[in-house]
ROROTI-740035 format. One line per 10 residues: number of its first residue (from 0); their letters; for each residue x, y, z of N, C-alpha, C. Coordinates in steps of 0.05 Angstrom, whole numbers. Example, Ala and Ser with C-alpha at 12.3 -4.5 7.8 and 13.67 -1.06 7.14 Angstrom:
0> AS> 264:-114:156:246:-90:156:264:-66:156  257:-45:142:273:-21:143:258:1:157;
This chain:
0> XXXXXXXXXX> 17:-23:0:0:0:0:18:25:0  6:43:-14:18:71:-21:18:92:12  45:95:21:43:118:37:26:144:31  13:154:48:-14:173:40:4:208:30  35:205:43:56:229:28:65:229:7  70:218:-1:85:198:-30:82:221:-50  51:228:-59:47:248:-82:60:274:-69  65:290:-41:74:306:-36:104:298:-44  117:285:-30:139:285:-26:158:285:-53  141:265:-72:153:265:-107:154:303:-116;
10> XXXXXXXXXX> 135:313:-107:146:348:-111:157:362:-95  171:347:-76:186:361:-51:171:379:-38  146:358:-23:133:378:1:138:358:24  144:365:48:137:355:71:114:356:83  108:336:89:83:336:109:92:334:146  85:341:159:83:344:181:64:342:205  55:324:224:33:332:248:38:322:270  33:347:291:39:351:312:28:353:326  22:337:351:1:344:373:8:367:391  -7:388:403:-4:415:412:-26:410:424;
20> XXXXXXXXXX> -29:432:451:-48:434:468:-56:472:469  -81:467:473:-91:488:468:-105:501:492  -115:528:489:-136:519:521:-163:511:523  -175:500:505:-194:485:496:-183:445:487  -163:442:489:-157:421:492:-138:413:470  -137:387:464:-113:385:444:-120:382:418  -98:390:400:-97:402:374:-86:381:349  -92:365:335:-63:367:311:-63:385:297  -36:405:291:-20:416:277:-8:405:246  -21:411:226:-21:396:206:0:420:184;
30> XXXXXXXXXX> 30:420:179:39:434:161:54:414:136  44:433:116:54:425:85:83:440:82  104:430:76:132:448:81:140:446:64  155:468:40:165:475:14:186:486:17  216:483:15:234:506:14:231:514:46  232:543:35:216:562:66:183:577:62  174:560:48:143:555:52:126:545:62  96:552:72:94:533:85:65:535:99  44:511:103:20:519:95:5:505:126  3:521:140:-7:507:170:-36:506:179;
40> XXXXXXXXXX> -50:484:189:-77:485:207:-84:465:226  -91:477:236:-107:461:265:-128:452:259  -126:428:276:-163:415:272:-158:400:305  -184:404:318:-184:406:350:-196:363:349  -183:361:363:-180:324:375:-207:322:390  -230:318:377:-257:314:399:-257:294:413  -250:287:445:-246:266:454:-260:279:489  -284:269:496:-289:263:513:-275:267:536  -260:247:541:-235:239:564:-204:236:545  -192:255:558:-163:256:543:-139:238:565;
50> XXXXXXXXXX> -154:228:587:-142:209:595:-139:184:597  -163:177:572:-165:147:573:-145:145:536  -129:130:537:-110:131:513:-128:114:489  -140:95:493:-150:82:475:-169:100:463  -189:113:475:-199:141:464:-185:159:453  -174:168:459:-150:180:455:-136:180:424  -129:164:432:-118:151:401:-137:153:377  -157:139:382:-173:135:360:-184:161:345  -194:173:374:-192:214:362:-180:225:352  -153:223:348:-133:229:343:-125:216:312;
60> XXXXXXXXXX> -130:189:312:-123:181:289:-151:192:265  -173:200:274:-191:214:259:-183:237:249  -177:254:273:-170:279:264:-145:282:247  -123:265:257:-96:265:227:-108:259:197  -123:247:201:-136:235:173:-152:255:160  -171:270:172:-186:288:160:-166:321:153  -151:323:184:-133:351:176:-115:343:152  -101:323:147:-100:319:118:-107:323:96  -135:302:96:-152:314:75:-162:343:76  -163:348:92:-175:388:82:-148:396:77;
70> XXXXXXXXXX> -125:398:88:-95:414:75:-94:407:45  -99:382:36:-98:384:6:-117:390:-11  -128:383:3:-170:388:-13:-178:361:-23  -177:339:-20:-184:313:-22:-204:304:0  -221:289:-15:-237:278:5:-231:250:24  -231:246:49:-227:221:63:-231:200:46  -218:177:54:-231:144:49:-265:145:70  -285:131:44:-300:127:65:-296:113:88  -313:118:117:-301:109:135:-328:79:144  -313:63:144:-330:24:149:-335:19:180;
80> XX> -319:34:197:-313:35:227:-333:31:236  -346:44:236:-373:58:255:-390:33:260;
């Protein structure tokens, strides 16, 4: 399976995400990096309890997936989860 950077990276962009805390709670930090360019956003981790990790995680792995897709303008994989 195809790494989901692959098309960035063949034009020399970095992708980047970072968890950050906010005062509304925590954040990924999603930047596209060119040279010294460079294209940043937040999308907020909706999680209930930020102390239970298995929640946690899974919030988390939502929100990397979607702040993705909006930084490039692609739409998600449908999601089968639910």
């Amino acid at each position: 399976m195809d790494r989901p950077d692959r098309p960035l990276s063949k034009h020399g962009i970095a992708l980047v995400q970072l968890i950050e805390t906010r005062e509304f709670g925590p954040v990924v930090v999603t930047k596209l990096l060119k040279g010294e360019d460079q294209i940043v956003s937040e999308c907020p981790v909706m999680v209930a309890d930020t102390t239970k990790p298995q929640l946690f995680g899974s919030a988390l792995t939502y929100a990397r997936r979607y702040a993705l897709a909006a930084i490039v303008g692609i739409s998600a994989d449908e999601d089968d989860d639910a």
